[in-house]
C-alpha positions in Angstrom: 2.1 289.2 177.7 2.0 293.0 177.3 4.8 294.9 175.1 8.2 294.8 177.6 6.6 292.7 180.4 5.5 288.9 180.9 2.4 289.1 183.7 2.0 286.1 186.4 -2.0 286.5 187.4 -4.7 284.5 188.7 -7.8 284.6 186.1 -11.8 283.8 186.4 -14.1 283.2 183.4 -17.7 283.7 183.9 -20.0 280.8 182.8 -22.0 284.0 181.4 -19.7 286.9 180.8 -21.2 290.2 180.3 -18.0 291.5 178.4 -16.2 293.0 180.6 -12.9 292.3 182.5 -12.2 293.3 186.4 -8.3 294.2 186.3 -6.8 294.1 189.9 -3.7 295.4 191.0 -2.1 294.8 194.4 0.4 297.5 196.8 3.5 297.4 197.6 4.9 294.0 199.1 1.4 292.0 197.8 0.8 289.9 195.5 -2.3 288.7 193.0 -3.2 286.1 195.5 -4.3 289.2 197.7 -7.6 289.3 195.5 -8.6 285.8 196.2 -11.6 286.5 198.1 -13.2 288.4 195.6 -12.4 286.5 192.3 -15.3 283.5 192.6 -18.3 286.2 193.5 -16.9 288.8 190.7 -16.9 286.2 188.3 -20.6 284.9 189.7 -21.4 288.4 189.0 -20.6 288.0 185.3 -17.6 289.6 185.0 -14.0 287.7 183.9 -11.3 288.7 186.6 -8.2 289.4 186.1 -5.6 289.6 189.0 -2.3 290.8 188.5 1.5 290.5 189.7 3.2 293.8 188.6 6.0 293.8 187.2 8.8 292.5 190.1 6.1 291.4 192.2 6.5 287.7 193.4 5.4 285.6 189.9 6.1 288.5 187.9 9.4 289.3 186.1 10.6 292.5 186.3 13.3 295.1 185.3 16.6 296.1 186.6 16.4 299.2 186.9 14.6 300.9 190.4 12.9 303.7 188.7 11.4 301.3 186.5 9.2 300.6 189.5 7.5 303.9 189.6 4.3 304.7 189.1 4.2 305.9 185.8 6.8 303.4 184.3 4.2 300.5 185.9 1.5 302.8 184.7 2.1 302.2 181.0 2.7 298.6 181.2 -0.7 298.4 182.3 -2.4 300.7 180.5 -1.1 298.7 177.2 -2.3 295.2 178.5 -5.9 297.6 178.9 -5.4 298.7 175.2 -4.9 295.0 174.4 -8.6 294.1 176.3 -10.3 296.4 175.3 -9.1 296.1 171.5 -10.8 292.5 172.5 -13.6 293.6 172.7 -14.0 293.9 176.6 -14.7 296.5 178.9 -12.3 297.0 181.6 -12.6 298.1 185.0 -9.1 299.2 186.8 -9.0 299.0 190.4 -5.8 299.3 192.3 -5.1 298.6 195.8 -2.5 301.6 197.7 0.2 301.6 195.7 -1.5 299.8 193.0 -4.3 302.8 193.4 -0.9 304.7 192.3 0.1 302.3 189.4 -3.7 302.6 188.0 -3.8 306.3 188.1 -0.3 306.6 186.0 -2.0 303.8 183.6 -5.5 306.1 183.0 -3.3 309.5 182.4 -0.9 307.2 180.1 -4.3 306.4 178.1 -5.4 303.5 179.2 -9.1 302.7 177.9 -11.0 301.9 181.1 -15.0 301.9 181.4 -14.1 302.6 185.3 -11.3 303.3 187.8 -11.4 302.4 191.5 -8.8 303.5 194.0 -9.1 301.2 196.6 -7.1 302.3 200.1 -5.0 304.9 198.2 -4.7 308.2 198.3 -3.7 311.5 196.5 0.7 311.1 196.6 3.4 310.1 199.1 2.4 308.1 201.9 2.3 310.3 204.8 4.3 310.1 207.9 2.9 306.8 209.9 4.0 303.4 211.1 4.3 302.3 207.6 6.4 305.1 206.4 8.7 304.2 209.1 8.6 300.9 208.6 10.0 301.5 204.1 12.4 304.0 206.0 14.2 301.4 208.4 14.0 298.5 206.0 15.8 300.3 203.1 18.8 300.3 203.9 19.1 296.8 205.6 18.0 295.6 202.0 20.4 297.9 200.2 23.3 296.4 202.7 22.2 293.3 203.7 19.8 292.0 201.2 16.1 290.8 201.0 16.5 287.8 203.7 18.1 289.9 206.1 14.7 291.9 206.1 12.5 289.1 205.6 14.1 288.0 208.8 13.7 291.6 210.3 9.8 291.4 209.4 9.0 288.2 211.1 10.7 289.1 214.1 8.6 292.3 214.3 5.6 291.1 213.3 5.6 287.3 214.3 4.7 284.1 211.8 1.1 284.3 210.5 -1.3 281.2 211.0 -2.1 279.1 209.5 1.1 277.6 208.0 0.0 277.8 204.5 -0.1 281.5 204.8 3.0 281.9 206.4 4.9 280.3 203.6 2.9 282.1 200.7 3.9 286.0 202.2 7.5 284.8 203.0 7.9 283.2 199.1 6.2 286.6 197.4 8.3 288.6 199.4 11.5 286.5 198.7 10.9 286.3 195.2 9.6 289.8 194.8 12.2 291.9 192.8 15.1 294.0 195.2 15.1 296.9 192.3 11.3 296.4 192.2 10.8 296.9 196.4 13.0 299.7 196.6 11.7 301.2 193.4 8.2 300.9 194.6 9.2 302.2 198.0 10.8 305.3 196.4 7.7 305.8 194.4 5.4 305.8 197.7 7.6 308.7 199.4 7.8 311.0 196.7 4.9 310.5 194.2 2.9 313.6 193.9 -0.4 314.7 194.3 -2.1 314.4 190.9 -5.6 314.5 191.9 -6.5 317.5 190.2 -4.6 316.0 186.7 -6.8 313.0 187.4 -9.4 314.8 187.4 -9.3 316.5 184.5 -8.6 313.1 182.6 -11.4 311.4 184.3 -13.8 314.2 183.3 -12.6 314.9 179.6 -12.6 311.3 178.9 -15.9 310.5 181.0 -14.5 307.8 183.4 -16.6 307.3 186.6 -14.7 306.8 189.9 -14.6 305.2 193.0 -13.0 305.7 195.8 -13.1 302.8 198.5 -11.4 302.3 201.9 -11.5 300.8 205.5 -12.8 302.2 208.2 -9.7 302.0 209.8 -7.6 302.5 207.3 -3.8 303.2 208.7 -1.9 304.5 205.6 -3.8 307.5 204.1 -6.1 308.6 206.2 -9.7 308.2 205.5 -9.8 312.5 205.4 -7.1 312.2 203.3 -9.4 309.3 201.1 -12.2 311.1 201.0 -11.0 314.7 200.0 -9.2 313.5 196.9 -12.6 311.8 196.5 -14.4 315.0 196.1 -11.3 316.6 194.2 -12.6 313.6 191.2 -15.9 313.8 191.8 -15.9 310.3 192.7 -18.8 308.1 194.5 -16.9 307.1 198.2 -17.7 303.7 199.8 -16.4 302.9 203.1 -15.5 298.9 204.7 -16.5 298.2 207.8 -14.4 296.1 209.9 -11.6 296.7 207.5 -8.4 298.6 208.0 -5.8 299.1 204.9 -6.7 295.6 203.1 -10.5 295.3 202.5 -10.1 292.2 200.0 -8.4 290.0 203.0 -10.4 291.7 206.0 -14.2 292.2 205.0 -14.1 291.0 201.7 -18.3 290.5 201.5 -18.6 294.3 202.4 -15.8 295.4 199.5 -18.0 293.3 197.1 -21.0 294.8 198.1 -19.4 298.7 197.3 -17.9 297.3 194.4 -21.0 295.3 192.3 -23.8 297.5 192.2 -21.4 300.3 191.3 -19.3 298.5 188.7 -22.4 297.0 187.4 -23.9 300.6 187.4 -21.3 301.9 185.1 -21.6 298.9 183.1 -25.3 299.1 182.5 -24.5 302.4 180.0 -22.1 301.0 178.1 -23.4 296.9 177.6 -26.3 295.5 175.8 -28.0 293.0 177.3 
């Protein structure tokens, strides 16, 4: 529980915790369970995990309202349940995944005491023009019309029923039970959020936050230019995924861990006694 929100999340405790917490955050139309790869070998690694639905997102309740779904509304719902960690005595490291790269950003400029930030297939704003664009254009007014089944339907038809079974039945419930206000809000808050890098920045410098920014080699929402010039803008340490596109957790999850652990435990190292 955080102050005007009630979280759903999947959570790992280390048999030997170094004291600090891994706070996930997943995009538009995922879920917590989008982490799963990388919550056994995080917490191997020491660190407790936690893996959140945002607000609206399948387990998660959410508000009415669709610009309570923007970034910075999200943004300082999670930077309070970081206030309540760390005053817990943990360290926290923030990573978001695209437009929870967006969410995480909003929660470090609203205050939120992290020990790191990683931005994990996002990028500086909107989502540019691109299939996936297209694809939040086209659907948004079906949903507005015809409702969230009518586009669940859409989906499947476009894309086919994943394999194996178990799967298929997981992304059709989170999308189902996700939050209409919540997708339209979040899908509003992908076109027209704008480019804060440079605000970032300044926050991430003043306050001494390390950054990283990680994403797939073929990456098909912001471009890896795009990724990597808002990279130098923080002055943040780039790793890219092999074999991974715009979801490095589900596609080369070993490689993701091995960009994210020696770096997380890096900035770890300066602030944790042994």
């Amino acid at each position: 529980m955080v102050p005007g929100a009630e979280l759903a999340a999947l959570r790992a405790q280390p048999a030997e915790p170094v004291g600090a917490v891994a706070v996930l955050l997943p995009g538009y139309t995922a879920s917590k369970e989008s982490f799963a790869p990388l919550l056994d070998p995080l917490c191997d690694a020491g660190l407790s995990v936690l893996a959140l639905d945002l607000p609206g997102q399948y387990e998660s309740p959410g508000p009415g309202h669709e610009q309570d779904y923007y970034p910075d509304p999200l943004g300082r719902t999670v930077a309070a349940l970081v206030a309540d960690l760390a005053a817990g005595g943990d360290q926290v490291l923030l990573m978001g995944h695209s437009y929870g790269g967006l969410v995480a950003r909003s929660a470090v400029l609203a205050g939120a005491p992290v020990t790191g930030l990683t931005l994990l297939s996002s990028g500086p704003g909107a989502l540019p023009q691109g299939e996936r664009r297209a694809l939040i254009d086209a659907t948004e007014p079906v949903m507005r019309t015809e409702g969230i089944e009518t586009v669940q339907r859409l989906l499947e038809a476009r894309d086919g029923v994943a394999e194996p079974p178990e799967l298929a039945a997981l992304l059709r419930a989170r999308f189902l039970r996700s939050s209409t206000a919540g997708l339209l809000g979040m899908a509003t808050g992908l076109r027209t959020e704008p480019d804060r890098v440079t605000e970032l920045a300044g926050v991430l410098r003043t306050s001494a936050i390390p950054c990283l920014v990680v994403f797939g080699e073929a990456d098909d929402a912001w471009p890896v230019t795009v990724q990597r010039d808002m990279a130098a803008r923080l002055g943040a340490t780039v790793a890219m995924i092999p074999g991974a596109a715009h979801s490095p957790s589900i596609e080369n999850p070993q490689a993701l861990l091995d960009a994210l652990l020696p770096t997380w435990m890096g900035w770890l190292s300066t602030t944790l006694t042994p």
